[in-house]
PyMOL commands that place a pseudoatom at each C-alpha (Angstrom):
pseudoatom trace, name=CA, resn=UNK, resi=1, chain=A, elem=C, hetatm=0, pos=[0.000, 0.000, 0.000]
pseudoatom trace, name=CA, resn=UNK, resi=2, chain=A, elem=C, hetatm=0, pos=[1.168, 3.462, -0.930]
pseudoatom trace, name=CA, resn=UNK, resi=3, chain=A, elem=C, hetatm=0, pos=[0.460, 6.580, 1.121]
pseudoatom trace, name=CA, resn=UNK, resi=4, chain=A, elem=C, hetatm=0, pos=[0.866, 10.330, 0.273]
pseudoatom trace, name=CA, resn=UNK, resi=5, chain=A, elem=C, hetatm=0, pos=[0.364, 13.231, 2.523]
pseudoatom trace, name=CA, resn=UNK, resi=6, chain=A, elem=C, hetatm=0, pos=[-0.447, 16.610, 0.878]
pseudoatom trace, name=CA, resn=UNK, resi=7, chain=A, elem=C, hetatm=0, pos=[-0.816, 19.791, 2.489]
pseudoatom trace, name=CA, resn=UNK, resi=8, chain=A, elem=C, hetatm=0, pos=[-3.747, 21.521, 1.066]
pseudoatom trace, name=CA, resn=UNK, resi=9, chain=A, elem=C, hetatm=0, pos=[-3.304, 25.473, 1.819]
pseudoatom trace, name=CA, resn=UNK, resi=10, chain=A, elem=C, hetatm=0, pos=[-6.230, 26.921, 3.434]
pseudoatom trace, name=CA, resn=UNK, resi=11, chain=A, elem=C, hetatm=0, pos=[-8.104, 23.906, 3.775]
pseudoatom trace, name=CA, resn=UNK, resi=12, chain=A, elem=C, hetatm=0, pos=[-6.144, 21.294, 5.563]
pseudoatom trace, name=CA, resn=UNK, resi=13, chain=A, elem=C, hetatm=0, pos=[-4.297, 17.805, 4.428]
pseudoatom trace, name=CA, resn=UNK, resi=14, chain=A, elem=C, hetatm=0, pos=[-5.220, 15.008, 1.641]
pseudoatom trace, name=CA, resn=UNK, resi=15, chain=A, elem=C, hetatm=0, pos=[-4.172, 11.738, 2.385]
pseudoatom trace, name=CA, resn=UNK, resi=16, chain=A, elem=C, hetatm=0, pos=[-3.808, 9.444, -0.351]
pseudoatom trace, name=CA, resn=UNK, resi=17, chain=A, elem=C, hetatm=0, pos=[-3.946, 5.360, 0.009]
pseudoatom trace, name=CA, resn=UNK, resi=18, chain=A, elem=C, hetatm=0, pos=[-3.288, 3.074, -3.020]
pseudoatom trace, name=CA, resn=UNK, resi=19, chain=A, elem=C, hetatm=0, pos=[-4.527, -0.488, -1.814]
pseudoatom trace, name=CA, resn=UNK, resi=20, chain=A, elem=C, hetatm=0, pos=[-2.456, -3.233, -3.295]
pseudoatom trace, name=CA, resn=UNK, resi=21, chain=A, elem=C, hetatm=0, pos=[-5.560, -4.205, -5.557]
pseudoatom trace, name=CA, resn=UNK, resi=22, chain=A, elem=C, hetatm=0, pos=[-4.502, -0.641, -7.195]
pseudoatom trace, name=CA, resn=UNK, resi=23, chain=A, elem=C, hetatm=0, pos=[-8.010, 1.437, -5.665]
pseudoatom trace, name=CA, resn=UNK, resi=24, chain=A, elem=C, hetatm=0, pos=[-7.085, 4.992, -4.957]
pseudoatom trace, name=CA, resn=UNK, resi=25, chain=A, elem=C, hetatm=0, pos=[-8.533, 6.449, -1.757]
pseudoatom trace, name=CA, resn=UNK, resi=26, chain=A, elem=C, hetatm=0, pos=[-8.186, 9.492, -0.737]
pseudoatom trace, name=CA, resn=UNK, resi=27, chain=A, elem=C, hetatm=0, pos=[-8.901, 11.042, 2.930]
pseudoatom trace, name=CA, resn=UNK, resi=28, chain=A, elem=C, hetatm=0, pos=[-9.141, 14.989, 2.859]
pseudoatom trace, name=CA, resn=UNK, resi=29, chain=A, elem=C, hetatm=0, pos=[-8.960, 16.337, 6.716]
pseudoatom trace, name=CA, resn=UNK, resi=30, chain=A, elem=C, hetatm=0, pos=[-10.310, 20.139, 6.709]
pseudoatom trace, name=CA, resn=UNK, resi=31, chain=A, elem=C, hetatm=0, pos=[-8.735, 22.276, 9.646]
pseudoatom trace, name=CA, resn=UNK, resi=32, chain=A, elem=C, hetatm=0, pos=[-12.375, 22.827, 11.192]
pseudoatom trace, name=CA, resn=UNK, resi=33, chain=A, elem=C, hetatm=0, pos=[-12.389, 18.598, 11.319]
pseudoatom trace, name=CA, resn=UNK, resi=34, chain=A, elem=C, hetatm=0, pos=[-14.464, 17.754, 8.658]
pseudoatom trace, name=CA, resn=UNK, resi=35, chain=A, elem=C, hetatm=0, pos=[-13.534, 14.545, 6.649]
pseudoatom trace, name=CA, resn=UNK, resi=36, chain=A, elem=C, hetatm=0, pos=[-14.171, 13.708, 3.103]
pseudoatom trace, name=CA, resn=UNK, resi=37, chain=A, elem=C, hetatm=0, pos=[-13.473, 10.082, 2.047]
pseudoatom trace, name=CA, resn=UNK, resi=38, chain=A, elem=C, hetatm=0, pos=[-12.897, 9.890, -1.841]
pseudoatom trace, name=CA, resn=UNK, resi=39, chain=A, elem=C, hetatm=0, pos=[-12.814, 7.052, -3.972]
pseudoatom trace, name=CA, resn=UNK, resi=40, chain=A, elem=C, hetatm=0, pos=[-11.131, 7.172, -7.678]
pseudoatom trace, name=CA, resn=UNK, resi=41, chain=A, elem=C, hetatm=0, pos=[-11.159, 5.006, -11.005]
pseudoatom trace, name=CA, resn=UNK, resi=42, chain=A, elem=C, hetatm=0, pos=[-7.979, 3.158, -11.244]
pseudoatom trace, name=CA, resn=UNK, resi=43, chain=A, elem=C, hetatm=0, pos=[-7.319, 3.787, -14.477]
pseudoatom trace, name=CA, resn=UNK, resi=44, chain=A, elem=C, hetatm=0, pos=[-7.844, 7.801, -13.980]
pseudoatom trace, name=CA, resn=UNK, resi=45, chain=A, elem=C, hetatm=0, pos=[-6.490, 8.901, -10.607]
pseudoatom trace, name=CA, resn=UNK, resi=46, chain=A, elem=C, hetatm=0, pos=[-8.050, 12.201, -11.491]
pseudoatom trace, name=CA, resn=UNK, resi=47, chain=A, elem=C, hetatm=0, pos=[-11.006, 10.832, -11.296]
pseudoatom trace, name=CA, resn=UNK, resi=48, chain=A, elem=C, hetatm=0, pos=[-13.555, 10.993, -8.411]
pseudoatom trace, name=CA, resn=UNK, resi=49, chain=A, elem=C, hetatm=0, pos=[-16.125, 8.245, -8.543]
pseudoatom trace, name=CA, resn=UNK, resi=50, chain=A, elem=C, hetatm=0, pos=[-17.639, 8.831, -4.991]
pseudoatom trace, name=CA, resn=UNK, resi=51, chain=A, elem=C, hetatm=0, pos=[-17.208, 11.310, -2.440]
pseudoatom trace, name=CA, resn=UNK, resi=52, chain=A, elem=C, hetatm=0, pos=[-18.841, 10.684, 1.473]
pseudoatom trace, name=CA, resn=UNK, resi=53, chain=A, elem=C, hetatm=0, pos=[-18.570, 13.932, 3.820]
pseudoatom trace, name=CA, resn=UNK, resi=54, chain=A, elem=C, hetatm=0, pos=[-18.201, 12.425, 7.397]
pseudoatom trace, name=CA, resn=UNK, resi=55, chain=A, elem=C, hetatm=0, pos=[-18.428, 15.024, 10.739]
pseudoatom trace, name=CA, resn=UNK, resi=56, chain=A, elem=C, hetatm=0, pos=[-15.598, 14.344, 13.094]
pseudoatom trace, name=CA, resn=UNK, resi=57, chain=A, elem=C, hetatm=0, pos=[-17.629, 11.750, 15.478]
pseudoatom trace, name=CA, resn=UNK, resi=58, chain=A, elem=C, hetatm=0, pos=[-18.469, 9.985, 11.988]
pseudoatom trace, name=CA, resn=UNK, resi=59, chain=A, elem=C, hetatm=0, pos=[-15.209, 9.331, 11.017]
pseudoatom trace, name=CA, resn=UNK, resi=60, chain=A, elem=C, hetatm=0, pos=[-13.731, 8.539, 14.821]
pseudoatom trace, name=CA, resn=UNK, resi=61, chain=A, elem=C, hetatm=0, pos=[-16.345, 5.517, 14.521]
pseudoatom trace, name=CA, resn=UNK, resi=62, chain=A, elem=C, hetatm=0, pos=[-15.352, 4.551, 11.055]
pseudoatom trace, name=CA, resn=UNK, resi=63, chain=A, elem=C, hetatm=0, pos=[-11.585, 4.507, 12.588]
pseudoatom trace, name=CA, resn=UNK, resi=64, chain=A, elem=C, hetatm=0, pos=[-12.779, 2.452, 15.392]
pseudoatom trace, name=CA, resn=UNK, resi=65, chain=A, elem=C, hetatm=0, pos=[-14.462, -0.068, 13.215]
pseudoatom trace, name=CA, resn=UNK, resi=66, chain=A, elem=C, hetatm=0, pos=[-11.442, -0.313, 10.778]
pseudoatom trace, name=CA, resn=UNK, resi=67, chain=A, elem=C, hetatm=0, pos=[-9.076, -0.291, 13.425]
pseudoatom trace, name=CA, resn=UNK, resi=68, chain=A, elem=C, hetatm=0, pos=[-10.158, -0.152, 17.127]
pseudoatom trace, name=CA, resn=UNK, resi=69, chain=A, elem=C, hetatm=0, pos=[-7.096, -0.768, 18.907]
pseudoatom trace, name=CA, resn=UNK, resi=70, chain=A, elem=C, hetatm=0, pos=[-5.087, 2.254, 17.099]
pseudoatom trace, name=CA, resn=UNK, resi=71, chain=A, elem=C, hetatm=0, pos=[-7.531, 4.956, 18.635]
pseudoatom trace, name=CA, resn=UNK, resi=72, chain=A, elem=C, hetatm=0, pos=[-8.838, 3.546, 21.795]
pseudoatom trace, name=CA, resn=UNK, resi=73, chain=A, elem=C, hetatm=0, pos=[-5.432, 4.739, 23.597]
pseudoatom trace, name=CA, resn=UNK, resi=74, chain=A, elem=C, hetatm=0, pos=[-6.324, 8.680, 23.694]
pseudoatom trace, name=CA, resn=UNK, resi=75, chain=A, elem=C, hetatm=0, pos=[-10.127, 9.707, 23.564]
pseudoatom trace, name=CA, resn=UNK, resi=76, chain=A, elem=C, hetatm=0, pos=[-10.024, 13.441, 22.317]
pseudoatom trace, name=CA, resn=UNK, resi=77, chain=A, elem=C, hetatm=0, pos=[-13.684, 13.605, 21.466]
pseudoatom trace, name=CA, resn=UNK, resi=78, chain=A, elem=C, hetatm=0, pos=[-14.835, 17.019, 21.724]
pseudoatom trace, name=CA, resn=UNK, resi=79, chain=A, elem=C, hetatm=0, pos=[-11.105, 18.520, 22.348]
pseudoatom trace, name=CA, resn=UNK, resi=80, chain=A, elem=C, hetatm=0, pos=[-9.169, 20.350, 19.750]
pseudoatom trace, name=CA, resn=UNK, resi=81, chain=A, elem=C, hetatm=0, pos=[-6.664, 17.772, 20.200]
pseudoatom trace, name=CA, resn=UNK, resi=82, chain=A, elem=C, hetatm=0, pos=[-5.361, 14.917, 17.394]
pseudoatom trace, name=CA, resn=UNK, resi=83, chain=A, elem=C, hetatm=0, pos=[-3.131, 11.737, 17.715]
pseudoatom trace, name=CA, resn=UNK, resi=84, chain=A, elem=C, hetatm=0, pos=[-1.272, 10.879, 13.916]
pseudoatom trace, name=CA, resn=UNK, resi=85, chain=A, elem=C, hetatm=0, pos=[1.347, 8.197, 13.487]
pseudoatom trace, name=CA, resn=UNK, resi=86, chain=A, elem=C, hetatm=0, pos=[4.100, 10.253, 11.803]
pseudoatom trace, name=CA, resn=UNK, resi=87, chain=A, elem=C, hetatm=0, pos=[6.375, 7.683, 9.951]
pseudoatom trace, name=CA, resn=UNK, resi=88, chain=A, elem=C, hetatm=0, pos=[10.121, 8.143, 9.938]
pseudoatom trace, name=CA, resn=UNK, resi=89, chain=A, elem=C, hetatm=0, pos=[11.423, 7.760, 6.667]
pseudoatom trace, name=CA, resn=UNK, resi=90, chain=A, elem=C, hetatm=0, pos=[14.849, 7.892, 5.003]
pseudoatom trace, name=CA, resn=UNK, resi=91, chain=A, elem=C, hetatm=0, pos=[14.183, 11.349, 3.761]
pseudoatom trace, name=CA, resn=UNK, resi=92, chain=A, elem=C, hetatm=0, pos=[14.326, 12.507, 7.341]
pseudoatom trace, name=CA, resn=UNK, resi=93, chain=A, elem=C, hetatm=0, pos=[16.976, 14.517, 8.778]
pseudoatom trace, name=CA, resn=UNK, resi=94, chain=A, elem=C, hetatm=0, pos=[16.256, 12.988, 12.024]
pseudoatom trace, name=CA, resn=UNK, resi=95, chain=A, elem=C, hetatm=0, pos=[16.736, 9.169, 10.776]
pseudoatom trace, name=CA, resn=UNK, resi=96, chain=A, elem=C, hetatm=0, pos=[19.413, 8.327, 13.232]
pseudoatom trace, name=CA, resn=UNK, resi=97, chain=A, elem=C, hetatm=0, pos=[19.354, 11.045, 15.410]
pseudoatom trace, name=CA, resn=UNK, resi=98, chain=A, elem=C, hetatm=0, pos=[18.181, 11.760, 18.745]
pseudoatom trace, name=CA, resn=UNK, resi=99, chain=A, elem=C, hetatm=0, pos=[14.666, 12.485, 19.559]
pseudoatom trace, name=CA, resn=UNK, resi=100, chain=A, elem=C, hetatm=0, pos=[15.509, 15.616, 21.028]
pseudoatom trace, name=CA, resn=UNK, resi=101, chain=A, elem=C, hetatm=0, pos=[17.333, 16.827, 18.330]
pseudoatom trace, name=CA, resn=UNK, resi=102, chain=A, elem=C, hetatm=0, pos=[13.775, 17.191, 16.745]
pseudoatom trace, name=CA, resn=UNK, resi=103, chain=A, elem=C, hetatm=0, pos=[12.819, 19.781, 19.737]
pseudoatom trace, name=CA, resn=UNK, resi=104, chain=A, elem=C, hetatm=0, pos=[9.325, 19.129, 18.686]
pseudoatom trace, name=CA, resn=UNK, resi=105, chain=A, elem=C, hetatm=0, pos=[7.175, 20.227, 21.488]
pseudoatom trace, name=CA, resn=UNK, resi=106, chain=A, elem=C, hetatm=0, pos=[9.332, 23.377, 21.399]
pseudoatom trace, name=CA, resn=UNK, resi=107, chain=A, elem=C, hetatm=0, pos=[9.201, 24.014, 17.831]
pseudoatom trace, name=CA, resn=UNK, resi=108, chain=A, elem=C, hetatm=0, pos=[5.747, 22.651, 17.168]
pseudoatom trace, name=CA, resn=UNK, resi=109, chain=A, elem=C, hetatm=0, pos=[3.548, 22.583, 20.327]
pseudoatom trace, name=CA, resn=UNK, resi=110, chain=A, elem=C, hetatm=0, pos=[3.133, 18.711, 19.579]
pseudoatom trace, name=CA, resn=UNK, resi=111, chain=A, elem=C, hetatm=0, pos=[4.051, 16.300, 21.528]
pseudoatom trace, name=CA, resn=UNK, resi=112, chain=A, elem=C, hetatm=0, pos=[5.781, 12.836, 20.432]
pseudoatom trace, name=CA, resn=UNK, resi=113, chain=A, elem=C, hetatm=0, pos=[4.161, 10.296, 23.566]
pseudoatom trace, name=CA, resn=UNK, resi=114, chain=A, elem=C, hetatm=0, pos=[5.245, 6.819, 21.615]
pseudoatom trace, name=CA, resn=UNK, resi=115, chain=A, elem=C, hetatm=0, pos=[7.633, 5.778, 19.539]
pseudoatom trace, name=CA, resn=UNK, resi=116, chain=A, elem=C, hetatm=0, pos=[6.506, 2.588, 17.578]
pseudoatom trace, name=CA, resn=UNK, resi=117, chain=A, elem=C, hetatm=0, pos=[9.189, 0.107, 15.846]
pseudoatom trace, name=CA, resn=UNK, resi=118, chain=A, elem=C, hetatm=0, pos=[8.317, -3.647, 14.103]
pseudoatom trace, name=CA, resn=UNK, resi=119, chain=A, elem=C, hetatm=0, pos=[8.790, -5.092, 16.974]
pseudoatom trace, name=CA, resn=UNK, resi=120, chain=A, elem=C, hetatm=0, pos=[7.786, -3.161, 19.763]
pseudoatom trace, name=CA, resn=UNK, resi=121, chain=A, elem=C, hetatm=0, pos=[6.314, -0.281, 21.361]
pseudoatom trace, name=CA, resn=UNK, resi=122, chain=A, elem=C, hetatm=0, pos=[8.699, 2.796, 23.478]
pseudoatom trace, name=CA, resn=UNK, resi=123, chain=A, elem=C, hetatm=0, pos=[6.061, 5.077, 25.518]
pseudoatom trace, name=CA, resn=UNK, resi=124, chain=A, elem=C, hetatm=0, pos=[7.182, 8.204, 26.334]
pseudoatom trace, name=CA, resn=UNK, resi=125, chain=A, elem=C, hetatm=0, pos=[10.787, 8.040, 24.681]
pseudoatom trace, name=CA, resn=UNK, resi=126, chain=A, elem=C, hetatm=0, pos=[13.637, 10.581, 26.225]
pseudoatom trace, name=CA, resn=UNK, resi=127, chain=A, elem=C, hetatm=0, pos=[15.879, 12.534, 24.435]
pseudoatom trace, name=CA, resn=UNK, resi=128, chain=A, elem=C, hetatm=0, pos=[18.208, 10.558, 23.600]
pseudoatom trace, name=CA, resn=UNK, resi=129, chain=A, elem=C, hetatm=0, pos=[16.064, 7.769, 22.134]
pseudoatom trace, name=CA, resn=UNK, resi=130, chain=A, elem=C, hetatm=0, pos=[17.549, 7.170, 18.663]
pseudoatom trace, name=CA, resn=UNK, resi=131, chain=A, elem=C, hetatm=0, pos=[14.904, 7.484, 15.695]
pseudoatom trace, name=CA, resn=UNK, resi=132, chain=A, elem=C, hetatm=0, pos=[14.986, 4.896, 13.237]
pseudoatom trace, name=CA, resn=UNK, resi=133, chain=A, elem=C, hetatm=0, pos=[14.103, 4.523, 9.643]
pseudoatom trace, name=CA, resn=UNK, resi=134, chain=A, elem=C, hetatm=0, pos=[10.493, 2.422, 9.689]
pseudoatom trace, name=CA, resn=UNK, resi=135, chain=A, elem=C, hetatm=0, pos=[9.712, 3.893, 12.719]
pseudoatom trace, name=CA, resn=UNK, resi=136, chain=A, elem=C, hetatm=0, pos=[6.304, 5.288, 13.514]
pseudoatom trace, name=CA, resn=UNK, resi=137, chain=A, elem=C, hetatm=0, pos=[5.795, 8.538, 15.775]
pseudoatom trace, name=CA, resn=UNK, resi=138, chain=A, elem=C, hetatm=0, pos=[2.568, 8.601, 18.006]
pseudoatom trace, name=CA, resn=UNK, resi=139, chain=A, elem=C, hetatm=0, pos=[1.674, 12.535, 17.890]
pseudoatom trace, name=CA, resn=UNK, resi=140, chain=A, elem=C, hetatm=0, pos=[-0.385, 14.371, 20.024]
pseudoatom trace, name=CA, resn=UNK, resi=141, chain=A, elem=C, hetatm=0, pos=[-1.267, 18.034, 19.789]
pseudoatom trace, name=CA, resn=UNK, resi=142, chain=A, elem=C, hetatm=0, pos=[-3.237, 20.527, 17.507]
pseudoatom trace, name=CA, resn=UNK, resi=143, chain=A, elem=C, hetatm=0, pos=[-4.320, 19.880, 14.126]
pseudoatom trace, name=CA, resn=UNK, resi=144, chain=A, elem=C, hetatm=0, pos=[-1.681, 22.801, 13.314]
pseudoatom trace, name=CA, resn=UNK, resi=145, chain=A, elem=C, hetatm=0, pos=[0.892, 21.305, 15.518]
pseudoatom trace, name=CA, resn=UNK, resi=146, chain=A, elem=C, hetatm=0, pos=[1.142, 17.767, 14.170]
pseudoatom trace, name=CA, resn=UNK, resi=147, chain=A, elem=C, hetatm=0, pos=[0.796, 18.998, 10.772]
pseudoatom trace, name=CA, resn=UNK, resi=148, chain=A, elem=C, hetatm=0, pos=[3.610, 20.929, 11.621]
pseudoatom trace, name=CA, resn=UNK, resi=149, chain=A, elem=C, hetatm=0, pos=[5.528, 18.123, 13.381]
pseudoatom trace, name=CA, resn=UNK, resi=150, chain=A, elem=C, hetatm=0, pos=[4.970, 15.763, 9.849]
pseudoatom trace, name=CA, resn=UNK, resi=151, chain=A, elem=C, hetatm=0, pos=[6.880, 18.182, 8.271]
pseudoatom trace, name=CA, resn=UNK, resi=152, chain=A, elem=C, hetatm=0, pos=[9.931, 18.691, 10.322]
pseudoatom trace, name=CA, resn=UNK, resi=153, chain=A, elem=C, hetatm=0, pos=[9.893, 15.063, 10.661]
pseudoatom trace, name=CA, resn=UNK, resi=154, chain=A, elem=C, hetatm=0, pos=[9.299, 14.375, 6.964]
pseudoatom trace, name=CA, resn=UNK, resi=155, chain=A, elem=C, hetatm=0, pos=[11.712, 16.898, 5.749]
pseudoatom trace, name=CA, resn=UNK, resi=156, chain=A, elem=C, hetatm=0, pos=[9.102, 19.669, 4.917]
for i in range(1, 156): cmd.bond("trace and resi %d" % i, "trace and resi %d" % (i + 1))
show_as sticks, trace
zoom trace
């Protein structure tokens, strides 16, 4: 499966998600919350075959039925609050490095609570916890802040 983050100025981030049968899906997340799923012809990424608007509580219980586990950790219902899993990729300049060389909270206002590798799990990681390519961040903060921390950990 292939995902892309875009930042959509003025209106928030697209997610795309190419499924290994080759269906593009696309997840657009507003800044006000609002979620539109999209659904495009394989042959013509361009293409928008269906469109479903979904309010915040919609798409929290669409998450939990998908995957319940991921979001039952931190309940932010009715909080301006998010949790993203912010991958660590080789593009990153902090592949390698330690955590606090991000100074994310500083620079960002979010907070990094997890680190997640293949094979296991480090809650609340120091400083000096080493990031690793394939490694998964477990973000908390504003929508502005973890869009913010994606970026400095992406590259952006």
């Amino acid at each position: 499966m292939g995902t892309r983050r875009t930042q959509l100025p003025g209106v928030g981030t697209q997610y795309d998600f190419t499924t290994e049968a080759g269906q593009h899906i696309s997840v657009v997340v507003h800044h006000d919350g609002r979620r539109f799923l999209g659904f495009y012809r394989a042959d013509d990424p361009d293409t928008c075959q269906a469109s479903v608007p979904l309010t915040p509580e919609e798409a929290t219980a669409l998450a939990h039925v998908i995957d319940p586990v991921a979001l039952g950790a931190v309940r932010t219902d009715g909080l301006d609050l998010v949790t993203e899993h912010i991958p660590v990729s080789s593009r990153s300049p902090y592949a390698g490095r330690p955590l606090g060389d991000t100074r994310a909270r500083s620079r960002t206002g979010a907070s990094i609570v997890a680190v997640l590798r293949r094979t296991s799990a480090h809650p609340s990681p120091a400083p000096d916890f080493r990031l690793a390519i394939g490694d998964t961040l477990v973000a908390v903060g504003t929508r502005d802040g973890v869009d913010a921390l994606a970026a400095l950990i992406g590259g952006g």
